[in-house]
C-alpha positions in Angstrom: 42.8 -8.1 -17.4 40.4 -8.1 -20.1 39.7 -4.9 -21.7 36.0 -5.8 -23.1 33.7 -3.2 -22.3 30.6 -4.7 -21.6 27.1 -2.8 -22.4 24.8 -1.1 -20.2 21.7 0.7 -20.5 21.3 4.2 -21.6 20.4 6.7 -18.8 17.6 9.1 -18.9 17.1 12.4 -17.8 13.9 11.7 -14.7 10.6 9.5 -14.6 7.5 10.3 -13.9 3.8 8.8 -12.9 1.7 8.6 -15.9 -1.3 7.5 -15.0 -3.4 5.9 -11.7 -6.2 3.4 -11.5 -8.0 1.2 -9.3 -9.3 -1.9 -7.9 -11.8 -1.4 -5.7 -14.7 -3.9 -3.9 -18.2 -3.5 -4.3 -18.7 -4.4 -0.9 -19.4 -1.8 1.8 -19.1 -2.4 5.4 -20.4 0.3 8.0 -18.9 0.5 11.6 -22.3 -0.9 12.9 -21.5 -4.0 11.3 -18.3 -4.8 13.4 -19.0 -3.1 16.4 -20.6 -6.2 18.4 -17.7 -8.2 17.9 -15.3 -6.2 19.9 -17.7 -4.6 22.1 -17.7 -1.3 21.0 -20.1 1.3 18.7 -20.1 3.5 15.3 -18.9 6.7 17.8 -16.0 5.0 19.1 -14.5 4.1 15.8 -15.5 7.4 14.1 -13.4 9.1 16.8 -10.7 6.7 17.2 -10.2 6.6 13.2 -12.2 8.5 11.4 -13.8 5.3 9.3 -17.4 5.9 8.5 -17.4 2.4 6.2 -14.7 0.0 4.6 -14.8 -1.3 1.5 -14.4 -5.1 1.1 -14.1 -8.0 -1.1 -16.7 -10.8 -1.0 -15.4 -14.5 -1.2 -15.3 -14.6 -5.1 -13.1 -12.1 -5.2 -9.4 -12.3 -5.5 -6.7 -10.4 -4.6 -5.4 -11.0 -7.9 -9.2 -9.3 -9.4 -8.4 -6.5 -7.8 -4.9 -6.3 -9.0 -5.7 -6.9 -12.5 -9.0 -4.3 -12.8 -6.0 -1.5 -11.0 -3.7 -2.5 -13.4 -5.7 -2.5 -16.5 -7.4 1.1 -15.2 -3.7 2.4 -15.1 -2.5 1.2 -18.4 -6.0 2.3 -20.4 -5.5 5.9 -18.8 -1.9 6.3 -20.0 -2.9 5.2 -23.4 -0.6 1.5 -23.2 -0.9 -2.0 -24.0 0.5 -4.3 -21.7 3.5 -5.0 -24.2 4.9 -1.8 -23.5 5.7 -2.8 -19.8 9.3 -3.5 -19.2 8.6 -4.4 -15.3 5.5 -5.2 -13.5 5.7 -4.8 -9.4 3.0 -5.6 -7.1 3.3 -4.6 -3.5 1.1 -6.9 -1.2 0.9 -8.6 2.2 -2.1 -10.9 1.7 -1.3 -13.1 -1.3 -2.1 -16.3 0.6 0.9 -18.2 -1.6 4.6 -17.9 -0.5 5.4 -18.5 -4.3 4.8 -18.1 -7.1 4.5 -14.3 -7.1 1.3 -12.0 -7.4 2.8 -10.5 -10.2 3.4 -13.0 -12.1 0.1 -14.3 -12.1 -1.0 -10.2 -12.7 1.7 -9.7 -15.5 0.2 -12.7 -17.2 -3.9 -11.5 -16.8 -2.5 -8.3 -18.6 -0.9 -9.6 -21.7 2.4 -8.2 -19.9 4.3 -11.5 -20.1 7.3 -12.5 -20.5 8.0 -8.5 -18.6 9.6 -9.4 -15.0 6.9 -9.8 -12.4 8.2 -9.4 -8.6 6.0 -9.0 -5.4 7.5 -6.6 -2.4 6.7 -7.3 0.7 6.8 -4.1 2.5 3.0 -3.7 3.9 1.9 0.1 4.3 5.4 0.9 2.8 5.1 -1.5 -0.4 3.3 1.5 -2.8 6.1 3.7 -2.4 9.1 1.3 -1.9 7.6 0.1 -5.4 7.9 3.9 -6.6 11.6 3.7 -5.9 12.0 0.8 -7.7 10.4 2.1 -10.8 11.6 5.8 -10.5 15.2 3.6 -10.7 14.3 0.7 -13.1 13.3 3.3 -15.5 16.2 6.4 -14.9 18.8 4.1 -15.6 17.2 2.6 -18.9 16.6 -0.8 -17.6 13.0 -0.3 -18.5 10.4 2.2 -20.1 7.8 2.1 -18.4 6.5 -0.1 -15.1 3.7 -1.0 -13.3 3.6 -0.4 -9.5 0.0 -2.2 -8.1 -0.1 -1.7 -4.3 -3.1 -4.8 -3.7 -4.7 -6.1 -0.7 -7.1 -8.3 0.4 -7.0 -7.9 4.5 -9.8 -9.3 5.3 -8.6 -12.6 4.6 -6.7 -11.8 7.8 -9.0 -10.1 10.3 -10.2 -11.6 13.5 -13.4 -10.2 14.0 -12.6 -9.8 17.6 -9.2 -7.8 17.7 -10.1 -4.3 19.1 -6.6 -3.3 17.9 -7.1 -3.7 14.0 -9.9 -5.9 12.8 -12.2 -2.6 12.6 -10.0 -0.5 10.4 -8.9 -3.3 7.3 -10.5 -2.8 4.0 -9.7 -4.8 0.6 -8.5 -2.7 -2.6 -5.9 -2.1 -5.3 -4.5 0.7 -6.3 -2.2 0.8 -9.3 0.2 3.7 -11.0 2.6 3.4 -14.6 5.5 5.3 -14.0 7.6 6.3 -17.6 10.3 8.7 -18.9 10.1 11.9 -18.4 12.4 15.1 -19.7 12.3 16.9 -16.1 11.9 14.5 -12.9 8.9 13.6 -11.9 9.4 11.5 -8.4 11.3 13.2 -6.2 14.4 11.2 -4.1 12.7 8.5 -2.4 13.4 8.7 1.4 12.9 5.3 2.5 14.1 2.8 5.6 13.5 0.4 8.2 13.4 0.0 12.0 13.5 -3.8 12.9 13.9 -3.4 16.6 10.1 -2.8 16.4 9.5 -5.4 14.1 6.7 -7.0 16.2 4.3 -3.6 16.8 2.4 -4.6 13.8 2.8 -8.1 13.3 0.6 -11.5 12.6 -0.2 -13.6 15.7 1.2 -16.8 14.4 3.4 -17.6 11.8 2.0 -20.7 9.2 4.5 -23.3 10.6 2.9 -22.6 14.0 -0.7 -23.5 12.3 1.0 -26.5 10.6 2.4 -27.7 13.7 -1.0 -27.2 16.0 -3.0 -29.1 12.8 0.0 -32.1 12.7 -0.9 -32.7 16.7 -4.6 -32.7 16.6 -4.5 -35.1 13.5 -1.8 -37.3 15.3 -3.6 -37.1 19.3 -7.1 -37.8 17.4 -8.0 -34.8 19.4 -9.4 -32.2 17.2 -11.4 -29.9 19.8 -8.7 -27.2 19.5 -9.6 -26.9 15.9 -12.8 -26.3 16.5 -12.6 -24.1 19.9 -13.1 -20.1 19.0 -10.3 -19.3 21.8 -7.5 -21.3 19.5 -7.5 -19.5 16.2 -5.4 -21.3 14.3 -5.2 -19.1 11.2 -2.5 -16.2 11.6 -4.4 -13.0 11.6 -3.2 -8.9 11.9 -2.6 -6.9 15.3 -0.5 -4.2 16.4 0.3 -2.6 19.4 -2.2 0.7 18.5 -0.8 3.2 21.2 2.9 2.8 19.7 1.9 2.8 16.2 -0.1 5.8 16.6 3.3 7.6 18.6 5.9 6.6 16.1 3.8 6.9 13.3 3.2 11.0 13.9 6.6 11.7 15.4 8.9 9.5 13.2 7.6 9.5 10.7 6.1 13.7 10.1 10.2 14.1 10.2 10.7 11.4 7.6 8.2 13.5 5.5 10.2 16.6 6.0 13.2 14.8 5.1 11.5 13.7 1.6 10.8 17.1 0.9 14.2 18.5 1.4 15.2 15.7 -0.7 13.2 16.6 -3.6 14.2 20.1 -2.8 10.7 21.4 -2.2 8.9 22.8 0.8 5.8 22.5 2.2 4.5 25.6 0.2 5.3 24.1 -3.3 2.7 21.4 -2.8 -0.5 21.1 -3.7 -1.8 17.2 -2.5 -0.5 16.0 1.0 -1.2 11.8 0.4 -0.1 9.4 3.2 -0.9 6.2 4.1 -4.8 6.2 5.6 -4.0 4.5 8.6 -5.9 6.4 10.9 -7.6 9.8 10.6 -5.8 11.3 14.0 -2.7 10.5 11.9 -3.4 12.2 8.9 -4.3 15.1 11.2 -1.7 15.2 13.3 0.7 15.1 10.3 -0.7 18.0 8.6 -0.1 20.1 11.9 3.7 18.9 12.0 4.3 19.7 8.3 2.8 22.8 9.0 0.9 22.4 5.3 -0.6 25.4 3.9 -4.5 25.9 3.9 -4.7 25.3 0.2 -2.9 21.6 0.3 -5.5 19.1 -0.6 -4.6 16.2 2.0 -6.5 13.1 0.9 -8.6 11.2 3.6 -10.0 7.8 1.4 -9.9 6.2 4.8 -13.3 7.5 5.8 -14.9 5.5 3.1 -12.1 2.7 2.5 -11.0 1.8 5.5 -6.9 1.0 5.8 -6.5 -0.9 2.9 -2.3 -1.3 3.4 -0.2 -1.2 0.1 -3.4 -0.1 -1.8 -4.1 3.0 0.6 -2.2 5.8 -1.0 -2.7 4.9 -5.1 -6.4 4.3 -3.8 -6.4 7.9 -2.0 -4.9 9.2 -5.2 -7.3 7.9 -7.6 -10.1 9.6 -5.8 -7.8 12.6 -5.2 -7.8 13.1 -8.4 -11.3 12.0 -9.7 -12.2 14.7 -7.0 -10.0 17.3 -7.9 -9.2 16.7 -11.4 -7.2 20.4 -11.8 -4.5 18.9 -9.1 -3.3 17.0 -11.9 0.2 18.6 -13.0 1.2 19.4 -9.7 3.3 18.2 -6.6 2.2 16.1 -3.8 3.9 14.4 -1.0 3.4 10.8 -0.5 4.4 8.5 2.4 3.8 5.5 3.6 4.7 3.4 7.1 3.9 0.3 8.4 4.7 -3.5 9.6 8.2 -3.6 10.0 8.3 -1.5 10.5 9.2 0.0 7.3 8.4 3.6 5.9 9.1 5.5 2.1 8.1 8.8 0.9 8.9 11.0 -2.3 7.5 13.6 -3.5 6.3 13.1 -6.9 4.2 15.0 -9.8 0.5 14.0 -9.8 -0.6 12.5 -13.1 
């Protein structure tokens, strides 16, 4: 047996998020807007989900814009170059290439290269399952300081039609640095999966389903079906609203208690309550499980942003804070739950 030791990175003592910024479209898009396509009116949405307006990106705008104006916010607020990055993470559903990476591409608009660059695919989940990457990456030495970009651009994927999504997508980025820090910053990250439900919130076709309807038209010479509005080819979002809505305020209000037993906090030592906007009713609902005090700030970005995925809860705490700037220094719990269906929380120090 050899008896080389090999080296390892130094541990540190806890992380923490240093700064926030964000990506967001110019674009404004009132309920009035959408309501003719799926039959329905600016009442109905208001009190189904609480959205006023979504924000969303025109057709010269990337995902990858968005990413980069998050990203660069972030690093400018916690006083970095891009250099200084030892890892850059980029949660996102919508990134309309299988490879190469978001990141990559992001890491490289920064000046951040030759940093790793990785995209997770976790949808609503993706902010915080990048937290718990970085809380790690940077606790066990591996790398000073990283860049976590939840970034979407779900409008790319709407039907206009779908009554059980279409209305509630908006386009964003939201991006956090995480560093060292000499007390912990970001709680124990309570995170997880449920697969058996793994088509509730799904696409309606996969891309080798569009590939294969495209091969036949070309090779029958028939191309009606590309052109009838009942066959959508492209793969768009739905879900299955009524279980979302259960399993997101049952399941997933004990998951939230569970993050804040693992940070060894309660509700009282809080200050910000910041979960995925993915419905106003949820947001609600959750407060009343969690039995939060009256003085926890509990962002609600959806009313102006729409649902904007991996972006939501950076996004929420970018105006959070811009809104409350003396929150800054203290706790907040942050969770978020989607396609998968996946879910992550921590509870972490606010910038």
């Amino acid at each position: 047996m050899s008896t080389v030791t090999l080296n390892q990175s130094e541990p540190i003592a806890g992380s923490r998020i240093i700064s926030v910024g964000a990506g967001r479209p110019d674009r404004l898009v009132p309920n009035d807007d959408l309501v003719a396509a799926i039959d329905s009116s600016d009442e109905w949405i208001r009190q189904r989900t609480g959205i006023v307006t979504r924000q969303r990106a025109d057709a010269d705008t990337s995902l990858i814009d968005l990413a980069v104006t998050a990203g660069r916010q972030a690093l400018e607020r916690a006083g970095l170059s891009a250099s200084d990055l030892g890892a850059v993470l980029v949660s996102t559903v919508t990134f309309p290439f299988a490879t190469p990476s978001a990141a990559a591409k992001v890491a490289h608009l920064l000046g951040a290269s030759p940093a790793p660059a990785y995209d997770i695919s976790a949808a609503c989940a993706g902010y915080c399952y990048g937290v718990a990457q970085a809380d790690a990456l940077v606790r066990s030495g591996v790398a000073r300081y990283v860049l976590v970009i939840g970034a979407e651009k779900l409008s790319d994927v709407v039907d206009p039609t779908d009554r059980s999504i279409s209305f509630l997508l908006g386009d964003g980025a939201g991006a956090v640095v995480v560093g060292p820090a000499d007390e912990p910053g970001i709680g124990r990250s309570v995170w997880g999966s449920e697969g058996e439900r793994w088509d509730t919130i799904s696409m309606t076709r996969s891309q080798l389903d569009m590939r294969d309807a495209l091969e036949q038209a070309r090779t029958s010479g028939d191309t009606s079906a590309l052109v009838d509005p009942e066959n959508k080819l492209w793969p768009t979002l739905r879900q299955d609203g009524p279980s979302v809505f259960r399993w997101a305020v049952w399941s997933m209000a004990k998951v939230a208690q569970q993050a804040l037993d693992a940070a060894g906090v309660t509700s009282e030592d809080l200050s910000a309550f910041i979960p995925h906007q993915a419905n106003m009713r949820i947001i609600d609902e959750f407060s009343k499980q969690l039995k939060l005090p009256e003085n926890v700030v509990v962002a609600r970005d959806i009313a102006d942003a729409g649902n904007t995925s991996a972006a939501s809860i950076p996004l929420a705490m970018h105006r959070l804070l811009e809104e409350h700037p003396e929150l800054s220094g203290t706790l907040a719990l942050q969770i978020g739950f989607g396609a998968g269906l996946v879910y992550g929380a921590q509870v972490v120090r606010l910038p």
